[in-house]
N, C-alpha and C positions, 0 to 999 in steps of 0.2 A: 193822568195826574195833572196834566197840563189843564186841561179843561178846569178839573175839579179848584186847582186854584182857583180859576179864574171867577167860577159861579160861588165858591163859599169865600173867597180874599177880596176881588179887586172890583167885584160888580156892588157886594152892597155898602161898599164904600166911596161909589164915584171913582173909581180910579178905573182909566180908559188905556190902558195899551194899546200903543201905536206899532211900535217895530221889538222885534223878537233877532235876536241871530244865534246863531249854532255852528257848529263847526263842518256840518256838509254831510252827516251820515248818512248810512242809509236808512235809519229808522228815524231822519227828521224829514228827509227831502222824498219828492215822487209824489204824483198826485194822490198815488193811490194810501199813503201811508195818513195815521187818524191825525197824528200831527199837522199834517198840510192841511185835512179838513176842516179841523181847530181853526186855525190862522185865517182858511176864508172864510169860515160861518162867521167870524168876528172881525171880519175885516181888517187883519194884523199881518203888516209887512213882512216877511219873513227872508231873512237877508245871510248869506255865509258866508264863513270865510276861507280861504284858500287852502286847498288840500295842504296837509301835511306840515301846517302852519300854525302851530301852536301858541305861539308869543302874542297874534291877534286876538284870543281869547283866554288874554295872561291872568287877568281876576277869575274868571271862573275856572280857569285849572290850577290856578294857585288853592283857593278853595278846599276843591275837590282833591287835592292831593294833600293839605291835610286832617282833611274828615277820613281820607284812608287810612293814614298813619295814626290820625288816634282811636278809630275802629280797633286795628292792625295789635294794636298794645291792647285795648281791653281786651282783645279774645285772647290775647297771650296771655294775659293774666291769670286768666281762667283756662287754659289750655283747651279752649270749644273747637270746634271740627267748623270747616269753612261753609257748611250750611246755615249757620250763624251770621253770617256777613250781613247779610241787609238786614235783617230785625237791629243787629245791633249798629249799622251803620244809620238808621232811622232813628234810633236811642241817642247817638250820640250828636247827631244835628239840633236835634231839639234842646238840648242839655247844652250848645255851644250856644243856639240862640238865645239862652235867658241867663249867659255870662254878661257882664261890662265889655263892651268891645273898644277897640284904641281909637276905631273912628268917630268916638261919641267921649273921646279922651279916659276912656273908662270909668264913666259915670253912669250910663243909661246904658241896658241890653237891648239890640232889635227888639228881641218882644215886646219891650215895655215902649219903644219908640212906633210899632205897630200897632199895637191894641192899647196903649196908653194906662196900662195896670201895671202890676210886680206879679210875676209870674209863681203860684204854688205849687213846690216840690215837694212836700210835705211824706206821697204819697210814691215815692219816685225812692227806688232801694238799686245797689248797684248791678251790673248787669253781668246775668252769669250764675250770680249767688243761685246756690240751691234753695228749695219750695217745696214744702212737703204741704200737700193741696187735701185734704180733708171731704169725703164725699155726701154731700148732705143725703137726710135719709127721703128726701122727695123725690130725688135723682131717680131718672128711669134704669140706671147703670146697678144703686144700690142692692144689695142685699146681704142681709146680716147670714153669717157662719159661709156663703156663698162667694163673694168677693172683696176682696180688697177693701178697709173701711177709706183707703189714704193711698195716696201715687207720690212719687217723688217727680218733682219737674226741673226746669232751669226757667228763671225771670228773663220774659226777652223787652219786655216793657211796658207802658201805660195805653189805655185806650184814651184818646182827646177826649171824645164825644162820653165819655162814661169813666163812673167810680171805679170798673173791675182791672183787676191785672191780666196782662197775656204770660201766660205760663206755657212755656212751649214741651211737651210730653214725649219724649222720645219711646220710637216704633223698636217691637219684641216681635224676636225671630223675622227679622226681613221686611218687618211693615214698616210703613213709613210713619215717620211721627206729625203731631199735630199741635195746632194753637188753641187753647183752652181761654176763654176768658173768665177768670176767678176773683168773688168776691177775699176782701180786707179779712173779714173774721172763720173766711174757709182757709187761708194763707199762712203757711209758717216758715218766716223766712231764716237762714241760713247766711248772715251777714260773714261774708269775707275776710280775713285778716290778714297780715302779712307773715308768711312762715317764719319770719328770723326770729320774730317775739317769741314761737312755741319751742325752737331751737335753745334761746335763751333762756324761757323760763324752765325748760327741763335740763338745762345743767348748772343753774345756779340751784334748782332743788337737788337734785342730786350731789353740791359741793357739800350745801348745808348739812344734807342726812350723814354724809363723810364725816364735816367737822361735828357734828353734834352724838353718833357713837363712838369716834376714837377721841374725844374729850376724855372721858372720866380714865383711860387707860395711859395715855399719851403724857398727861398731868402729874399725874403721880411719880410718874418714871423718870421723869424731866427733874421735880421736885427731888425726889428721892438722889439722881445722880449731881445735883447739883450741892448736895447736904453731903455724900460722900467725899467729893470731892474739896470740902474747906478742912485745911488745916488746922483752925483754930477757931476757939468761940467764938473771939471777935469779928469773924468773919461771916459766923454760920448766918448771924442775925439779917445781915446786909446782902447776904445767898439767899434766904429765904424773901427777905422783900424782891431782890431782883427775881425772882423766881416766879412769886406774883404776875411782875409784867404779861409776861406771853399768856399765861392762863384771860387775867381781863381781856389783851388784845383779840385772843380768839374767840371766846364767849362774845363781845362785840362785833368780830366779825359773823361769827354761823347769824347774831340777830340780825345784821345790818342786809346780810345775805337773803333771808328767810322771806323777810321782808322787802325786799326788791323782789324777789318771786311772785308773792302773793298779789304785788301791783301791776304786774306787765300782763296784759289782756289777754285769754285765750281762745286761742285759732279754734275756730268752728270749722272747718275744710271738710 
């Protein structure tokens, strides 16, 4: 990975690295490891810091502990299994880079102070969402009344270099599963919601289907004991308009009800 920076980032941009440090692992230090070989084939100092000494390398582990924590919360999101970690911890670095950062006063994102553009997300959906991947019939996999025409997947993210999505396929009966890379119009995505919306919208329809059958029974009997109950004409007339009230209030409320329902977006899960 190190390399690969270094031939697609910092080479065709004139940018020469001098000195590199790390914290002293074992898979940065030893002649033998590809990192050390790195550092001499390009002539880059490679410098460490003191066992067990963390605060020497305060920005990079500041960093990196919270690109865990907000990994940590998408996959809880999505309650994924911890073979998810690095797709989605690779998902989420790239998505931090093309935020506003505070060192740039939150104006410009790394990306756009790197490659000097605005970064398109366009094609960037949350991560986790379910994918139901569509098998085209050119496919060597295809076959009609034979197999499957569609799989269901989980989005684990974008390819840089290319239009396709990485749909990652979980393994049946004990296989292991795999990273598909899937065209836009093979793709059908399963956007996320938050459950309290679906909680919400199915008990304010359910209050409204309440008030909107015990209306016509509830009305009459309200009506009716409020008419029994006046002693004199003079009063029935001023019974029967108060009487009115609660009928409009509740006919306004099942509307107002009905219609908060119909607005609150529902959960695709």
């Amino acid at each position: 990975m190190f390399e690969r920076y270094i031939e697609e980032q910092c080479l065709p941009k004139g940018i020469d690295v001098k000195c590199v440090q790390s914290d002293g692992a074992g898979e940065y230090c030893g002649k033998r490891t590809k990192f050390d070989a790195v550092c001499r084939f390009y002539k880059i100092l490679h410098r460490k810091s003191a066992p067990y000494c963390h605060w020497e390398n305060g920005i990079a582990e500041r960093v990196i502990r919270t690109m865990m924590e907000k990994s940590f919360a998408v996959m809880a999101q999505r309650a994924l299994a911890p073979e998810y970690w690095a797709m989605c911890l690779e998902h989420v670095y790239y998505i931090n880079n093309c935020l506003p950062h505070s060192a740039f006063k939150d104006t410009e994102s790394p990306y756009f102070r790197w490659h000097g553009s605005t970064p398109d997300l366009s094609s960037y959906k949350p991560f986790g969402c379910d994918v139901r991947v569509t098998v085209p019939r050119d496919h060597p996999d295809w076959k009609k009344y034979v197999n499957e025409p569609s799989w269901f997947g989980i989005y684990v993210g974008e390819l840089l270099d290319s239009s396709a999505h990485m749909v990652y396929r979980p393994g049946r009966r004990g296989e292991k599963g795999s990273i598909h890379e899937c065209g836009d119009r093979l793709c059908k995505f399963k956007i996320l919601t938050t459950p309290t919306f679906t909680y919400l919208r199915r008990t304010t329809r359910f209050i409204a289907s309440i008030l909107t059958s015990t209306m016509p029974i509830l009305l009459p009997l309200h009506l009716l004991s409020r008419l029994v109950s006046a002693n004199s004409a003079s009063r029935r007339s001023s019974v029967v308009t108060f009487a009115m009230v609660p009928r409009r209030l509740t006919t306004v409320l099942a509307i107002t009800v009905t219609m908060f329902a119909t607005m609150i977006p529902t959960s695709r899960r």
